[in-house]
N, C-alpha and C positions, 0 to 999 in steps of 0.2 A: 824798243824802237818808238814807242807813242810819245816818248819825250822830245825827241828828234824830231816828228810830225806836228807837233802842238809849237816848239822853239819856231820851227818853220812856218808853220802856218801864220803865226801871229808874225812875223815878219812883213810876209804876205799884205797882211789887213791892215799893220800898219806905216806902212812905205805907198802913197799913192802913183798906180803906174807901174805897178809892181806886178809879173805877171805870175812867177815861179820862182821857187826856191827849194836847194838841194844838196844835202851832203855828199860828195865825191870821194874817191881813192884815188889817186895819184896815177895809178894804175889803169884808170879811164871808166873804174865799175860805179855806177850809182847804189849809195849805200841807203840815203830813204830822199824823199821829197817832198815835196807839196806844188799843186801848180792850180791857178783857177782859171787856164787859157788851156783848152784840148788841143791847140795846135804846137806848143810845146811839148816837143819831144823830150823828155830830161834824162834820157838814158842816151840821145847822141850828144845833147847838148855836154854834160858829164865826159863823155867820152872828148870829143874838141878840145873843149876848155882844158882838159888835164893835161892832153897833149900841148897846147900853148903855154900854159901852166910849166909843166916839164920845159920845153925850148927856151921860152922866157928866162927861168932860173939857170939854166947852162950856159945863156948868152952873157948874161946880165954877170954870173962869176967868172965867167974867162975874159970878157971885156973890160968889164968895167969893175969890175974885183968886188961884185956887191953879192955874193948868192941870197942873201935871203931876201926874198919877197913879199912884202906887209900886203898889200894891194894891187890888181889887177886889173884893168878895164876895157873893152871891147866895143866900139859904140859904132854900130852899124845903123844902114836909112830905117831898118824897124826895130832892132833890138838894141837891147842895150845888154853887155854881158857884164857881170863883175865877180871877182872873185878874189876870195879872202881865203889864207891857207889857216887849216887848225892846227897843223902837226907838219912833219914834213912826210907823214902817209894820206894826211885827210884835205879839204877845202871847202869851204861854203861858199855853192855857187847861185848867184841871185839873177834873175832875168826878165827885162822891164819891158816900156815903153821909150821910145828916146827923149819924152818928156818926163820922163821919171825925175824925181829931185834927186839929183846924188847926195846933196851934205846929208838930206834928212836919211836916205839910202847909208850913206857909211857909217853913220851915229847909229844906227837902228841895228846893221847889218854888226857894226864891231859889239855890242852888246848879245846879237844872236850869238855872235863865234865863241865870246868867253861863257854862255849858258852851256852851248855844244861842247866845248873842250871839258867842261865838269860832266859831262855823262860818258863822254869818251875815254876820261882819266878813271 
């Protein structure tokens, strides 16, 4: 798991705005993380995001005939949530500022996902 923690972290440090980062289960369990904001919870945040995670993907294939999901994003008055799946068991969940940059955020975040899915595999 220190791979998981170091992939995350350096995301972290470098996305400015950036407050948490976190590998999830689909399931809602938080698998490892990294966060440098204590008022980030990442085991509800985990928990949420999966379940929308889950919704999104079942709306999205019976609607609109698309189930897979590249990209996710949540942008509330203080957070910002995004999430990126690695499998269809795993997701990298990222958690900002609402000034967060997203391009630099998804450039950053889709390089964390394919480090992750090589430790995963």
């Amino acid at each position: 798991m220190r791979e998981f923690e170091t992939i995350l972290s350096n995301l972290v440090v470098d996305v400015e705005g950036l407050y948490a980062t976190a590998v999830g289960g689909v399931d809602g369990l938080l698998i490892e993380g990294f966060t440098r904001a204590s008022v980030i919870d990442l085991e509800s945040a985990v928990a949420e995001h999966a379940g929308l995670l889950r919704a999104t993907r079942e709306s999205y294939a019976s609607t609109m005939s698309t189930p897979t999901i590249h990209e996710w994003w949540a942008v509330g008055e203080q957070l910002v949530g995004y999430v990126t799946p690695l499998s269809d068991d795993y997701f990298l969940l990222c958690v900002g500022s609402p000034e967060v940059n997203l391009g630099r955020l998804r450039i950053k975040a889709r390089q964390a996902a394919e480090a992750l899915k090589e430790v995963l595999a």
